[in-house]
C-alpha positions in Angstrom: 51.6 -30.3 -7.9 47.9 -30.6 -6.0 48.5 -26.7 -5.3 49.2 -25.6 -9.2 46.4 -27.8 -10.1 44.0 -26.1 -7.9 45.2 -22.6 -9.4 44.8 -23.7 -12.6 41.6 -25.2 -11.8 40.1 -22.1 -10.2 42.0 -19.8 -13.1 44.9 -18.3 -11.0 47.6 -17.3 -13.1 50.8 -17.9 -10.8 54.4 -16.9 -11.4 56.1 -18.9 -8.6 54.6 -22.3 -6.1 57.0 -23.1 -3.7 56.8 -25.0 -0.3 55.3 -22.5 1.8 54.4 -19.6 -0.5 52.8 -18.8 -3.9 53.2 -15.8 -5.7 49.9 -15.3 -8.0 49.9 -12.7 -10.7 46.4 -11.0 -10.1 44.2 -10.0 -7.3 42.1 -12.3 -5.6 38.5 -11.8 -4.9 37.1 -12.3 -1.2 35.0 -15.1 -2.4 37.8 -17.0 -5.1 40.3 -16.5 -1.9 37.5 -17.9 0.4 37.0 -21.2 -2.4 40.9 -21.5 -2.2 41.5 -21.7 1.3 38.4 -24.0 1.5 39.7 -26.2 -1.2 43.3 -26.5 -0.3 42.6 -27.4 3.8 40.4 -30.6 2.5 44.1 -31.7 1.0 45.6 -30.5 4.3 47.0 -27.7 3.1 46.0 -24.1 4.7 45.9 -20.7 3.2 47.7 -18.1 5.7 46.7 -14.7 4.9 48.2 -13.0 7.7 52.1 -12.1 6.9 53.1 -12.7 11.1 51.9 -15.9 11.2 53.7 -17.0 7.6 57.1 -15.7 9.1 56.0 -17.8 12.5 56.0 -20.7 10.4 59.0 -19.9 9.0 61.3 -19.8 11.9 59.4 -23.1 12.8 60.3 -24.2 9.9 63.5 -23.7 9.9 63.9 -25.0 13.6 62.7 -28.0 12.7 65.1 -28.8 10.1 67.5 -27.6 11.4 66.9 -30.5 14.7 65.3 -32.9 13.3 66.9 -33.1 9.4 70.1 -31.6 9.3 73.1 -33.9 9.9 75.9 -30.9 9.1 78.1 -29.7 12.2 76.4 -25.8 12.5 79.3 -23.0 11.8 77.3 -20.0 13.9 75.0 -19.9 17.0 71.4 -20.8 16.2 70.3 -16.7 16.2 72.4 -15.8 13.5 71.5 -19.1 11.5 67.7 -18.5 11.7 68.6 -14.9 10.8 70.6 -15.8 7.7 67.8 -18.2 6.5 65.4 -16.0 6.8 66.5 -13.1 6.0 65.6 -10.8 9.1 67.3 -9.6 12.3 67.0 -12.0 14.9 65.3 -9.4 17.3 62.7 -8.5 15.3 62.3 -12.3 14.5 62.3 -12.9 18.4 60.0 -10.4 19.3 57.5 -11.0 16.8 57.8 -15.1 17.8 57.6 -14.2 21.3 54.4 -12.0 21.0 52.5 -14.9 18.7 53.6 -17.9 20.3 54.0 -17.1 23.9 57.1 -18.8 24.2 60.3 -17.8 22.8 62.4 -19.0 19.8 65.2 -20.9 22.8 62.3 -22.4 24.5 60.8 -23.6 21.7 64.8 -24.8 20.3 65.0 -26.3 23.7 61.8 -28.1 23.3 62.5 -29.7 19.9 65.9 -30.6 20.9 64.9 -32.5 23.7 61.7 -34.1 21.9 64.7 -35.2 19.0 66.2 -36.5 22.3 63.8 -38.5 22.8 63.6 -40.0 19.4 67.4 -41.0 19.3 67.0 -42.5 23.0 64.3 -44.6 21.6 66.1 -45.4 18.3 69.2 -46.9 20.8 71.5 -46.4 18.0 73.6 -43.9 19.8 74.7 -43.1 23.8 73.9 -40.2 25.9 77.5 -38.5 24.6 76.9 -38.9 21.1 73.3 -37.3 21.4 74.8 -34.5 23.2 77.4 -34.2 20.1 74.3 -34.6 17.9 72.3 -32.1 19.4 75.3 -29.4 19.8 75.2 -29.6 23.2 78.4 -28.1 25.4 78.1 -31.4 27.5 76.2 -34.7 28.7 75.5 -32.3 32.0 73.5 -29.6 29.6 71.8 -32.2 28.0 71.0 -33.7 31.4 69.4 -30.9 33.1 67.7 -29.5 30.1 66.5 -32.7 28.9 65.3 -33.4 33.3 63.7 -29.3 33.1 61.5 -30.8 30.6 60.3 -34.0 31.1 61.0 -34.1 34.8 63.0 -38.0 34.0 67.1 -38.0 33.3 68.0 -39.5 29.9 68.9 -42.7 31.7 65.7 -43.1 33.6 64.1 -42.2 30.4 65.8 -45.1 28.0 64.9 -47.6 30.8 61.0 -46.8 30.7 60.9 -47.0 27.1 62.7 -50.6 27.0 
């Protein structure tokens, strides 16, 4: 809503406003984009312009769901699902991640998964083996050594500082 009111308020015609994109019918002037962008970052909201950086956001996007929201078993590796949702080869996505980010699309999977990790130790609703089932792990042992790569502290170790 606080986005279509500032259209209207700045008179933008729109067609569509959807979480993460708006498509506006006319141009937009340097200086009414400028107003905009300034207007919509004092609601916390930021303006992307460039069209890398909105597909970045994207796949980070749709990482984060996918670890942190979704509670469905996933029926295909983690390349073709962020390829199916949004709607470009997983190379290209990969490469262009890569080249932004400096990391790449695993390491960053990796480092949500174990930071969810975390959150479930902390929450002590469920055991080691059950976040590893959570977290589509092959095993406790990945989980283990991913989760010790990372934070340098086994799960274990980890769940006994934070108690």
């Amino acid at each position: 809503m606080l986005v279509k009111e500032e259209l209207k308020k700045m008179g933008l015609h729109f067609v569509k406003v959807d979480i993460g994109t708006i498509q506006i019918l006319e141009d937009i002037p340097t200086e009414k984009r400028k107003q905009l962008k300034e207007n919509l970052l004092k609601s916390g909201l930021e303006l992307l312009d460039d069209k890398k950086q909105i597909l970045i956001d994207k796949i980070k996007t749709v990482i984060i769901e996918m670890i942190h929201f979704t509670e469905i078993e996933p029926v295909e590796n983690y390349s073709d699902y962020i390829s199916k949702k949004i709607g470009k080869d997983y190379n290209y996505l990969s490469d262009m991640f890569s080249e932004v980010n400096g990391v790449t699309i695993q390491q960053f999977i990796i480092t949500h998964k174990i930071e969810r990790t975390k959150e479930l130790i902390l929450y002590d609703e469920l055991n080691i083996t059950e976040i590893a089932q959570k977290l589509h792990y092959s095993s406790v042992a990945h989980l283990s050594n991913q989760f010790k790569k990372v934070t340098g502290l086994t799960p274990s170790f980890f769940k006994k500082l934070k108690m």
